[in-house]
C-alpha positions as CSV (number, residue, x, y, z in Angstrom):
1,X,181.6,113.2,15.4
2,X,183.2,110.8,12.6
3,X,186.5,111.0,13.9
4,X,185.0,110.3,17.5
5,X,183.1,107.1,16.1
6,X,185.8,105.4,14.9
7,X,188.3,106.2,17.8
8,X,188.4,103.1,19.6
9,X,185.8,103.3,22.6
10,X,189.1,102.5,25.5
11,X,191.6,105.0,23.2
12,X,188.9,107.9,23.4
13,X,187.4,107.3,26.9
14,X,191.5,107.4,27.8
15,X,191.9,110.5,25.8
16,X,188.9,112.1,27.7
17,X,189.8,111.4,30.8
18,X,193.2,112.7,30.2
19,X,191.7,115.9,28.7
20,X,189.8,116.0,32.0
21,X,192.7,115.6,34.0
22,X,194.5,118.5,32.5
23,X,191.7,121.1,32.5
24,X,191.6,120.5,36.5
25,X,195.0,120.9,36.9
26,X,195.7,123.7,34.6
27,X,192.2,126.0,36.5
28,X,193.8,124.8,40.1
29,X,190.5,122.8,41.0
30,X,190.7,120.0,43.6
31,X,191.6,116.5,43.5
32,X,192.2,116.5,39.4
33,X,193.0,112.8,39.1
34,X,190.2,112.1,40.6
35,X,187.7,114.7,39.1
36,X,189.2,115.8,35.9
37,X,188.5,112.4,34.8
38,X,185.0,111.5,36.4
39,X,183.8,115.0,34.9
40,X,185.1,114.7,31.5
41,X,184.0,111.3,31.0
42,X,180.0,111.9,32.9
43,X,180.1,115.1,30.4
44,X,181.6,113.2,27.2
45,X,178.8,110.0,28.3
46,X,175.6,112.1,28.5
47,X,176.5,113.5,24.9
48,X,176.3,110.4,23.6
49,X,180.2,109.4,22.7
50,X,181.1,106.0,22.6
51,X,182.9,105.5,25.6
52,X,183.9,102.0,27.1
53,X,185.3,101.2,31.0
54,X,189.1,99.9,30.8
55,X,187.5,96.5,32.4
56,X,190.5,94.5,34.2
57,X,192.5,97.2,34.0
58,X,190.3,100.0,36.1
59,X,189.4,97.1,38.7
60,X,193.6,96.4,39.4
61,X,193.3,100.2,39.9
62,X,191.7,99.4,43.1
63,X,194.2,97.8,44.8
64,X,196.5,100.1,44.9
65,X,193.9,101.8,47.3
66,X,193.6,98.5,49.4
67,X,197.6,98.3,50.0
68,X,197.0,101.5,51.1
69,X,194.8,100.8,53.9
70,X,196.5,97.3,54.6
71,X,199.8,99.5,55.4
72,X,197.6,101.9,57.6
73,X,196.7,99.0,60.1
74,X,199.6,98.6,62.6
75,X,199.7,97.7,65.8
76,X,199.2,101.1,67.1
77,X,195.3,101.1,65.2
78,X,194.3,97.5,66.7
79,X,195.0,98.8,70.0
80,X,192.5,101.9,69.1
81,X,190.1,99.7,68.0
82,X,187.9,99.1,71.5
83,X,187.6,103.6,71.4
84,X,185.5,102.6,68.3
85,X,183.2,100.3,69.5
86,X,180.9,102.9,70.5
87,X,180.9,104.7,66.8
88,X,181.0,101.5,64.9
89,X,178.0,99.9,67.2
90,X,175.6,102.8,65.3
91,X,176.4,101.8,61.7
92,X,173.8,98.6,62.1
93,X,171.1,101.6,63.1
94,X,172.6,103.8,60.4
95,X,172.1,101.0,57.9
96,X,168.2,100.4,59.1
97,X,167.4,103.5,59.0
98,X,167.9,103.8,55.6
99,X,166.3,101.0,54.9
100,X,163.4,102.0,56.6
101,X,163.0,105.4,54.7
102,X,165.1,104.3,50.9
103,X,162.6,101.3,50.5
104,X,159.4,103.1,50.3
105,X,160.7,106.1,49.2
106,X,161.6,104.2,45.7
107,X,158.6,101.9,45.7
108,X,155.9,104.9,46.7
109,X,157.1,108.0,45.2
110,X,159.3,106.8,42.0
111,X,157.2,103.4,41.0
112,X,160.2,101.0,41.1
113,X,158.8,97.4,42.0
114,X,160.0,96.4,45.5
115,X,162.7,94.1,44.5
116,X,164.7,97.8,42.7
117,X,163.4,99.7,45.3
118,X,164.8,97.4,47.9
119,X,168.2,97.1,46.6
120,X,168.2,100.4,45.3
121,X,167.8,101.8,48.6
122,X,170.6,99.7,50.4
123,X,173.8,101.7,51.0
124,X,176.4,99.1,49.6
125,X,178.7,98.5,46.8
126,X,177.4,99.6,43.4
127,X,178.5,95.9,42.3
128,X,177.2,93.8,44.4
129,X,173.7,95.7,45.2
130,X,173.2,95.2,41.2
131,X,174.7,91.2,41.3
132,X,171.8,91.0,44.1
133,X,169.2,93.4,42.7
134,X,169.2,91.3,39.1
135,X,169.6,87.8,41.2
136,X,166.0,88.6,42.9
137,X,164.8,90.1,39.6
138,X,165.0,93.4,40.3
139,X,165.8,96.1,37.5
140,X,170.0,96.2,37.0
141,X,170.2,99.4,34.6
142,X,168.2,101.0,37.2
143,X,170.4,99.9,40.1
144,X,173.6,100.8,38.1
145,X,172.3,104.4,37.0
146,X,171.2,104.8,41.2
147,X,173.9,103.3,43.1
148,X,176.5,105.7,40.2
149,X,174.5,108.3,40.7
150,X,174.5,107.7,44.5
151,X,178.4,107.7,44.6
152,X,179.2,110.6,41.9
153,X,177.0,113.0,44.1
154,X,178.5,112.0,47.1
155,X,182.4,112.3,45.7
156,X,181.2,115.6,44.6
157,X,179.9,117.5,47.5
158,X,182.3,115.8,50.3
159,X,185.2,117.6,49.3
160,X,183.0,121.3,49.6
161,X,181.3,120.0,53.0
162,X,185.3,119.0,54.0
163,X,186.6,122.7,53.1
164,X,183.3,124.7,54.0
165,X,182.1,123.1,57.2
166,X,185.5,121.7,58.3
167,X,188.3,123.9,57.1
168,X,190.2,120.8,55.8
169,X,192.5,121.9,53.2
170,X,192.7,118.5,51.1
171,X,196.1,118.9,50.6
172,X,197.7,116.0,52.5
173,X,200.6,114.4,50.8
174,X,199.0,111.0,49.4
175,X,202.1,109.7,49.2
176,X,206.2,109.5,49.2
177,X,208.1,109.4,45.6
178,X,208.4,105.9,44.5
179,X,212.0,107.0,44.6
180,X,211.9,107.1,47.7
181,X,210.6,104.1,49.2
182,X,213.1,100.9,49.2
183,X,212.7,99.0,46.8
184,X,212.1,95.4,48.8
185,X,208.8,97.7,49.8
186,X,207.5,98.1,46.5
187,X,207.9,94.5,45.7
188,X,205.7,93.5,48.7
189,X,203.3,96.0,47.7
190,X,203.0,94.5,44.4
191,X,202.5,90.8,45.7
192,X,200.1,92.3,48.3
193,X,198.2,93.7,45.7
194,X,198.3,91.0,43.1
195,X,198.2,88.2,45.8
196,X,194.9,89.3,47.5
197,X,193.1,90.5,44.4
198,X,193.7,87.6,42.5
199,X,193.7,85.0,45.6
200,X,190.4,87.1,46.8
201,X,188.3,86.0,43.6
202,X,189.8,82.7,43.3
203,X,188.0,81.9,46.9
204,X,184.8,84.7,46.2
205,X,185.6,86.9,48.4
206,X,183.5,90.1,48.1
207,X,185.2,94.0,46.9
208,X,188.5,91.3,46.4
209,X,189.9,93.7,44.6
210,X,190.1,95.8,47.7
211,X,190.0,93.3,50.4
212,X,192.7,90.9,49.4
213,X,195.0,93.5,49.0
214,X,194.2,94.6,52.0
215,X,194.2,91.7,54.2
216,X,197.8,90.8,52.5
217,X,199.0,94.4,52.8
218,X,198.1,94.3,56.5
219,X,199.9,91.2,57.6
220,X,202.9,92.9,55.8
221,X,202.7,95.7,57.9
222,X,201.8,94.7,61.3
223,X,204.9,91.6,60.4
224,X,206.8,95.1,60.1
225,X,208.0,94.8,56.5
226,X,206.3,97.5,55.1
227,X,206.0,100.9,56.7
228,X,204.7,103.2,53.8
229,X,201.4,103.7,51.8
230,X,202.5,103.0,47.8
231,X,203.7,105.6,46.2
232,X,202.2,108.7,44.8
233,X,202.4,107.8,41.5
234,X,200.5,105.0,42.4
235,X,197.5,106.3,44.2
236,X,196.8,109.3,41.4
237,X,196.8,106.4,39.0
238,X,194.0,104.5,40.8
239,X,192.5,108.1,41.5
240,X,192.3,108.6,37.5
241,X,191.3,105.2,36.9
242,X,188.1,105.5,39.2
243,X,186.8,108.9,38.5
244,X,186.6,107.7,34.8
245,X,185.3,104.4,35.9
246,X,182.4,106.5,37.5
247,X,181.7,108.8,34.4
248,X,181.5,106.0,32.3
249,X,178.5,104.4,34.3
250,X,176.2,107.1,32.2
251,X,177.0,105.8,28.6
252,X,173.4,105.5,26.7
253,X,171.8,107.0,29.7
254,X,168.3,108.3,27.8
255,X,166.5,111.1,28.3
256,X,163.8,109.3,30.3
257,X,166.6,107.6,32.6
258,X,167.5,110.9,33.6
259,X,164.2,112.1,34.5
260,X,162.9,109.0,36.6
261,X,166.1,107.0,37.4
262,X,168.9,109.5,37.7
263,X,166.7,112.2,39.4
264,X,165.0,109.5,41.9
265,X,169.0,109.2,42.9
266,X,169.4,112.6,43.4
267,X,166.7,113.2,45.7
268,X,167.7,110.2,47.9
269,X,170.8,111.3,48.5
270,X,169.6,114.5,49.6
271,X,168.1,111.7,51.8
272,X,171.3,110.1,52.7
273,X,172.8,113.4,53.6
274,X,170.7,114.2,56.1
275,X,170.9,111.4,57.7
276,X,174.3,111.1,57.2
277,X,174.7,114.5,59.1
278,X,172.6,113.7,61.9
279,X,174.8,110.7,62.5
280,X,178.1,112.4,61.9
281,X,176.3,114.6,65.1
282,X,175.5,111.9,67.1
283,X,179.1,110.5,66.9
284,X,180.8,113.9,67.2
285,X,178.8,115.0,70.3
286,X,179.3,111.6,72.4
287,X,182.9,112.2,71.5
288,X,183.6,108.9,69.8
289,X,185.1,110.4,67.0
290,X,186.3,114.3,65.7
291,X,184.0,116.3,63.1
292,X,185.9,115.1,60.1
293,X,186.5,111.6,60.8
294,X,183.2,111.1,61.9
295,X,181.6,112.9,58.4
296,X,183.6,111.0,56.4
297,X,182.9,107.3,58.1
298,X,178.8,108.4,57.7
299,X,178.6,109.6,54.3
300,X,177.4,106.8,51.8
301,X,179.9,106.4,49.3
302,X,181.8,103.9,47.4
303,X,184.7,102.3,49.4
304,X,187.7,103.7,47.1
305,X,186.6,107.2,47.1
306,X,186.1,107.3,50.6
307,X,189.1,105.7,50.9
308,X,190.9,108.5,48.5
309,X,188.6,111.5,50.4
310,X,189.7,110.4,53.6
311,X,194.1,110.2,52.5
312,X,193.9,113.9,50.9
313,X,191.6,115.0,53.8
314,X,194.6,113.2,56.4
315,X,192.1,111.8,58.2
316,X,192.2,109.0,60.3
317,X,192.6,106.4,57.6
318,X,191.8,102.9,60.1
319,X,188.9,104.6,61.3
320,X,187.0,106.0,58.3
321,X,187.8,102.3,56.9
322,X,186.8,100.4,60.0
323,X,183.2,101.7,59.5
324,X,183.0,101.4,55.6
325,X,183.8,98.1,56.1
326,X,181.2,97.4,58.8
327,X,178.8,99.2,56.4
328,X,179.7,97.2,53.1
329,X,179.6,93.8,55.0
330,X,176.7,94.2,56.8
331,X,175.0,95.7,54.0
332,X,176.3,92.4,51.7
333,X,175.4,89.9,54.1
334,X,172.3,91.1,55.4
335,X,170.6,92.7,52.6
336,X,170.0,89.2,50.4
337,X,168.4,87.6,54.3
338,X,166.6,90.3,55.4
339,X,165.0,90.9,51.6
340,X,164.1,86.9,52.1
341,X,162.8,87.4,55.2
342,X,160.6,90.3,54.3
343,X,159.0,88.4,51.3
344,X,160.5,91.3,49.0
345,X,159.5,89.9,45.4
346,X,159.0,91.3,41.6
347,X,155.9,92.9,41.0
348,X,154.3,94.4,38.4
349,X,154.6,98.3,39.5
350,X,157.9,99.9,38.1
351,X,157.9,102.7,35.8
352,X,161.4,102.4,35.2
């Protein structure tokens, strides 16, 4: 435990991760980038070692996910973009819904005052529902340790419901070689990314680490100078970079957080999956999408792990995006008016 306290927080969180990584790989288990790391680190956080996120560093990660989606709109997916209409319509409903049952379900059952128990309820990013949350006055290690909780649970059991329910195998190639794709390509992928994350914050654009890319790597392709995702490499590095990223969320999680907090996420995502599955029916029986596309555009989770689910999955990458994005920019947009509009204030209930 010496040795582990004066390891540099970054050097041993990296190390863990790592660790994680190779266990996955060397047992066979699915999606080791991505879940070696988030496992070690949630395991290595909850026993108390002194792990720290890689800051910058794990946000750039993220960009490499939205080149990825910028090179996956071409003009082939804006031309599919009216058969979506009808699936896309349903995420405002989607969105009230669980409004309707997260809000009370917090405030009532679990005691958080309505300000937590308004943004702890609203399915958007884990950043900006706490930036909005602690804005209001609401309670921001609460909102970190749900909305973590919310997405670790979700990363988790997608990849079973994919293989149990669906037969997918999750072994779509995520990727070419970067030997293989011309070099001219990597270069715009790499002022894509830089270019829209960077350009993104500089006029406050929300997820810009994400959506810059994204908008940039889109013009690329649909201009027709990039015809590739980035490479391999790439993606398993943002894959490692994010699953640690999401085990680190529990450092100095106490024993009381995990009895109230984590566990009133736990049981509202039970919430979220139900309703996640009765819209993932809804969509696949008026045929406006297929089984898997349609389960993985529903199901609540953070943006880059959907995003990550839905390239190993080799789903339809536009679509499951299309409606993430609807989701996150309703959710950002409407959430701060409608919590005005409700008269959603502090109060003095919240046994958080």
């Amino acid at each position: 435990m010496n040795l582990l306290r004066r390891t540099p927080p970054r050097l041993l969180t990296l190390l863990v991760a790592a660790l994680g990584t190779l266990a996955f790989t060397l047992f066979g288990l699915p999606l080791p980038f991505l879940f070696g790391p988030m496992a070690a680190c949630l395991i290595a956080a909850l026993l108390g070692a002194p792990l720290k996120g890689l800051g910058q560093v794990s946000v750039g990660a993220r960009t490499i996910l939205g080149v990825a989606v910028g090179a996956s709109i071409t003009p082939a997916l804006l031309h599919q973009l009216p058969l979506m209409v009808g699936s896309v319509a349903l995420i405002p409903v989607y969105i009230t819904v669980i409004a309707l049952i997260g809000v009370p379900f917090f405030n009532r059952l679990f005691g958080f005052d309505p300000v937590t128990s308004f943004y702890a309820a609203m399915p958007g990013g884990l950043q900006d529902m706490v930036i909005f949350g602690e804005a209001a006055g609401g309670n921001v290690r609460t909102l970190s340790l749900v909305h973590a909780t919310r997405v670790l649970i979700i990363v988790t059991i997608a990849p079973v419901l994919l293989t149990q329910l669906y037969g997918v195998t999750l072994t779509n190639p995520i990727g070419a070689p970067a030997t293989t794709i011309p070099l001219k390509e990597l270069a715009l992928m790499a002022v894509a990314a830089l270019v829209g994350w960077k350009g993104g914050e500089r006029i406050g654009l929300f997820g810009a680490s994400i959506l810059g890319p994204m908008i940039v790597a889109a013009v690329f392709s649909l201009a027709g100078w990039i015809h590739m995702r980035p490479p391999k490499e790439a993606i398993l590095a943002a894959q490692y970079f994010i699953g640690m990223g999401i085990g680190v969320f529990y450092v100095g999680v106490t024993l009381r957080e995990l009895r109230q907090v984590v566990v009133a996420g736990v049981a509202f995502v039970l919430v979220l999956a139900m309703l996640a599955a009765a819209f993932t029916e809804i969509v696949t029986l008026t045929g406006f999408a297929r089984p898997v596309e349609a389960f993985l555009s529903y199901a609540p989770g953070g943006q880059a792990e959907m995003t990550v689910l839905a390239i190993v999955a080799g789903a339809d990458l536009g679509f499951v995006i299309t409606h993430h994005l609807t989701r996150i920019i309703l959710v950002i947009t409407g959430a701060p008016i409608a919590a005005k509009m409700l008269g959603v204030r502090k109060g003095a209930r919240d046994r958080s």
